[in-house]
C-alpha positions in Angstrom: 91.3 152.0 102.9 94.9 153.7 103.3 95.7 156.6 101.1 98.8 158.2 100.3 100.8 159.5 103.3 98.8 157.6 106.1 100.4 155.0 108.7 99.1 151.9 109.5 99.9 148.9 111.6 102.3 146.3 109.2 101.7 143.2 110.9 104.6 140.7 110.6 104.2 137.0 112.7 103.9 138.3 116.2 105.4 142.2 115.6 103.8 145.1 114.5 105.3 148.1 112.9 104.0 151.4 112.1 104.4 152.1 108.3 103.4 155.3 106.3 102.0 154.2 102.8 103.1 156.3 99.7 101.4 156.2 96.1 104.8 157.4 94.3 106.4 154.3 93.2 110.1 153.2 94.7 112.9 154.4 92.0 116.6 152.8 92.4 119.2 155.4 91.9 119.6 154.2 88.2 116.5 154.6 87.5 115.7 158.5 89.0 118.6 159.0 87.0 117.2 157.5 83.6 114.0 159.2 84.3 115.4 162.7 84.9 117.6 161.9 81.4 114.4 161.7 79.6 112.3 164.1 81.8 109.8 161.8 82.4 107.7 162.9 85.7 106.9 160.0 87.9 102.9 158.9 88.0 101.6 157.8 91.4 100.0 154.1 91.6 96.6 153.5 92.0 96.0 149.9 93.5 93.2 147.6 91.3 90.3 147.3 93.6 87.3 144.0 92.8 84.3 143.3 95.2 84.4 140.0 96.2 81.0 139.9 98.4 81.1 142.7 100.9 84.5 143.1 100.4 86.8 145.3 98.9 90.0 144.1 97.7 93.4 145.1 96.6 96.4 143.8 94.7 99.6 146.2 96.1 102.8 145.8 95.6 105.0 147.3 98.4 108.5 147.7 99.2 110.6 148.8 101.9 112.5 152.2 100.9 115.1 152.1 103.7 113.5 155.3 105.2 111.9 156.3 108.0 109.4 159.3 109.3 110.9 162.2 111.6 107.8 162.6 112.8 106.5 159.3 114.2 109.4 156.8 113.1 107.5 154.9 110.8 109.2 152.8 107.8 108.3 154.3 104.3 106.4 151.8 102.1 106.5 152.9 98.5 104.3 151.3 95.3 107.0 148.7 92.7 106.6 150.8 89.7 104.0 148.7 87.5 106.3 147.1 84.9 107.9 145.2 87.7 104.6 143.8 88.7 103.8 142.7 85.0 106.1 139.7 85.4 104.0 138.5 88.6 101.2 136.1 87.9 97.5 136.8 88.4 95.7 136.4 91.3 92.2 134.4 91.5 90.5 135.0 94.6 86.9 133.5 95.6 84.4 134.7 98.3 83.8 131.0 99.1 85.0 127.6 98.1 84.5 126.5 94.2 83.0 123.0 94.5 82.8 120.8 91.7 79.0 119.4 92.7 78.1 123.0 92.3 80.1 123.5 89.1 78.2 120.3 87.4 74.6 121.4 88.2 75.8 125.0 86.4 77.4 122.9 83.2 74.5 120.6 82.9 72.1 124.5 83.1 74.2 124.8 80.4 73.1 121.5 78.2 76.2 119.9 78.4 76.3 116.3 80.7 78.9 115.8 83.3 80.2 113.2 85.5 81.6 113.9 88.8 84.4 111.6 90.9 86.6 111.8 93.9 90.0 110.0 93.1 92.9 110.0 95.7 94.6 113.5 96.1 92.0 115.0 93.6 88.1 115.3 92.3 87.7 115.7 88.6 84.4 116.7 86.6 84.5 115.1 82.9 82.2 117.2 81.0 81.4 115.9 77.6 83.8 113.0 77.6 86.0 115.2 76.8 87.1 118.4 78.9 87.8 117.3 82.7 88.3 119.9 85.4 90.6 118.8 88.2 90.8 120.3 92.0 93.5 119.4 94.1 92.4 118.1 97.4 95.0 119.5 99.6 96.1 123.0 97.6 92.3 123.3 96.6 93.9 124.6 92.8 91.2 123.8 90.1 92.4 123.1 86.2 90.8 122.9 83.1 92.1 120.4 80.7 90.9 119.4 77.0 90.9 119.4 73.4 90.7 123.1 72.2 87.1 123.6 71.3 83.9 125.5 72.0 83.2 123.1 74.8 86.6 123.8 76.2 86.2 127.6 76.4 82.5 127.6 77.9 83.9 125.6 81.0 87.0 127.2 81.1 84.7 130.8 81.5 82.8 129.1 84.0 85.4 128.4 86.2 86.8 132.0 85.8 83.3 133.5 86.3 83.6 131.8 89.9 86.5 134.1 90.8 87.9 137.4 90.9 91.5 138.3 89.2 93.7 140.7 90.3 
């Protein structure tokens, strides 16, 4: 795992490009100069890590700063600051594939019956007559639909419990 000040290879398509990784977050001018106003000192950012199987992962963040290194030439990277990375949606990440098969035989461990059929474009669980969890053949995307209810909130966990957020 890079840590701050070390350069690695950027890979982009067919090009690679040495980059030097920094854990101080990129400030636009405006906002040094809003900082400094308030005397606020500038926290370094420490990337969320999960274990997804033997893994290590990490949500970062990155952008170009416009510099480069005297020694070696490589680009800066610096950290967004983290309220720019608030607006951006969650990321789910799975060691494998979530099947639905497998999902029924853990809802019906749980007492609860469920049906399973493939339909064109997507395969849908109904669990209960009631709450159906849908996975979209080609994007693989998995939903949870249904009437708000204890039901509702034990599948919706289940499907959650198959994946990692960052």
């Amino acid at each position: 795992i890079p840590v701050d000040g070390d350069t690695i290879q950027l890979t982009v398509g067919h090009a690679a490009y040495p980059v030097r990784l920094l854990d101080t977050p990129y400030l636009t001018k405006s906002e040094k100069e809003a900082m400094e106003v308030e005397e606020k000192e500038i926290e370094p950012v420490e990337p969320f890590e999960a274990k997804i199987g033997e893994c290590t992962v990490s949500l970062v963040d990155f952008v170009a700063t416009g510099k480069k290194w005297a020694v070696d030439g490589s680009l800066v990277l610096a950290p967004r600051r983290q309220e720019s990375s608030l607006n951006q949606p969650s990321l789910m990440l799975s060691a494998r594939e979530v099947l639905l098969t497998d999902l029924r035989s853990e809802v019906i461990a749980l007492g609860m019956k469920a049906e399973y059929s493939a339909l064109s474009g997507y395969s849908q669980l109904i669990i209960n007559g009631k709450i159906f969890v849908r996975k979209d053949n080609d994007s693989g995307k998995l939903g949870v639909e249904g009437p708000l209810c204890e039901d509702f909130f034990r599948v919706r966990s289940l499907v959650s419990s198959q994946y990692v957020t960052l």
